[in-house]
N, C-alpha and C positions, 0 to 999 in steps of 0.2 A: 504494500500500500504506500503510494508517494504522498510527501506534504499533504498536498491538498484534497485527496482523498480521507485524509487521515481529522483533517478538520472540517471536512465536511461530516464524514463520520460524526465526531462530536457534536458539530452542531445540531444532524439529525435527530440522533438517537431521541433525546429526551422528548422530543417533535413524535417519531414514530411509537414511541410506550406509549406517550400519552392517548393514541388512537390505537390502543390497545392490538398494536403491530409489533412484527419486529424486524431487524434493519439487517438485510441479510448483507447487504452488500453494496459501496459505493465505489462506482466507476469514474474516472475521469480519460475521456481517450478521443483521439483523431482520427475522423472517419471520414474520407471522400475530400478533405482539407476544411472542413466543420469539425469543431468542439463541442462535444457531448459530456454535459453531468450527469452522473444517473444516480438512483438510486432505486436498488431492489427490494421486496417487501417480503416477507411470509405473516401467516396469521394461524391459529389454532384451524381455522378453517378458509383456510386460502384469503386472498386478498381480491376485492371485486374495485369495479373501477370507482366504487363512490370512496373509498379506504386511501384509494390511489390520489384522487384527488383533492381530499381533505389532505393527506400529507404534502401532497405540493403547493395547495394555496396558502398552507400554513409556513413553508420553508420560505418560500419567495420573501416576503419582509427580511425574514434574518439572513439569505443570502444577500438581498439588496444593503443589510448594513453591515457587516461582516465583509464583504465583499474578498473573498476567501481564492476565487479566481481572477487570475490577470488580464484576462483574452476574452472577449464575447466568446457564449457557447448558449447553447439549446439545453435545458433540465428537461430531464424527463423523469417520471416517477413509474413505475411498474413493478408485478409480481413477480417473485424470483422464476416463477415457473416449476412445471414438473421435471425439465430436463435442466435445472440448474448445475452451476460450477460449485464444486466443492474446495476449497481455498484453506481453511483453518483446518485446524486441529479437531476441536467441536464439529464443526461439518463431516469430518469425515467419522466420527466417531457417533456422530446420530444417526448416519447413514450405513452401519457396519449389516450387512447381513441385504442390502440393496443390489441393482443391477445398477454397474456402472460401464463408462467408456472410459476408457483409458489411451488420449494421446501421448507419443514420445517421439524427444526431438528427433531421435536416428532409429531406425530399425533396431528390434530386440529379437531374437530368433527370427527374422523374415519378415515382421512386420513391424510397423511405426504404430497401428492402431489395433485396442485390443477392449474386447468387450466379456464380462463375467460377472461375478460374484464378489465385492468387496468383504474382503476376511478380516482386512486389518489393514492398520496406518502405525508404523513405527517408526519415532524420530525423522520425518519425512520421506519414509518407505514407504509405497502405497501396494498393497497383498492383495491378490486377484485370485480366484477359484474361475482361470479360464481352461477348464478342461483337467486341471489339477494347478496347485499354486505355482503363483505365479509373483515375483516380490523386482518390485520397480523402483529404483534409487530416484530421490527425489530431483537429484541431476539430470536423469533420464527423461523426469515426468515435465510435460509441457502443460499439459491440463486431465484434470479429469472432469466428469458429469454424468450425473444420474443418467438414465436410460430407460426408459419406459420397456417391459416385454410384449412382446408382439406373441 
């Protein structure tokens, strides 16, 4: 998480409890050569778009005084989704016994991308039940995200 994600973060959080949400995740990135802030939501029962809303009409003020970014950019507020990224510690660790995708930056046995059973997360190892375990150095790992079964 850079600076200014990290104080967006802050700033959100106590924004997003209050709407009895929670703040899975703040983005800040360059897309198409537009800046985008985001931020992701989860809730005991998903996040609908009135949740989404209240939290961004609510941030807008304290972005506008806080002014926490340097560059115009686009906020957007949204669900983390079902097929979110798993980033932290906790993420992976509420997620343990899930179907996950597993990207890496180089090929590992013949492939870059790998899809299974999340076993486990140690010290930034991410453990796959792909076919039998499977254990990826957090060097390796580019991203992972849940994965819906078909």
């Amino acid at each position: 998480m850079n600076r200014i994600e990290k104080t967006v973060w802050d700033l959100a959080l106590p924004v997003v409890e209050r709407a009895g949400l929670e703040l899975w995740d703040v983005e800040y990135v360059t897309e198409g050569g537009q800046r985008y802030l985001r931020l992701y939501l989860d809730g005991p029962e998903g996040v609908d778009l009135d949740g989404c809303e209240a939290v961004s009409r609510a941030m807008d003020p304290i972005l506008d005084q806080a002014d926490p970014v340097p560059d115009s950019y686009i906020f957007e507020v949204s669900s983390a989704g079902c097929e979110r990224a798993l980033k932290r510690p906790s993420d992976f660790e509420r997620f343990i016994g899930s179907n996950v995708e597993v990207k890496l930056y180089s090929a590992a046995d013949g492939a870059k991308q790998w899809q299974g059973t999340l076993l486990g997360y140690e010290d930034g190892d991410v453990i796959l039940d792909a076919g039998g375990p499977k254990r990826f150095t957090k060097n390796q790992v580019a991203s992972v995200r849940l994965r819906l079964k078909m």
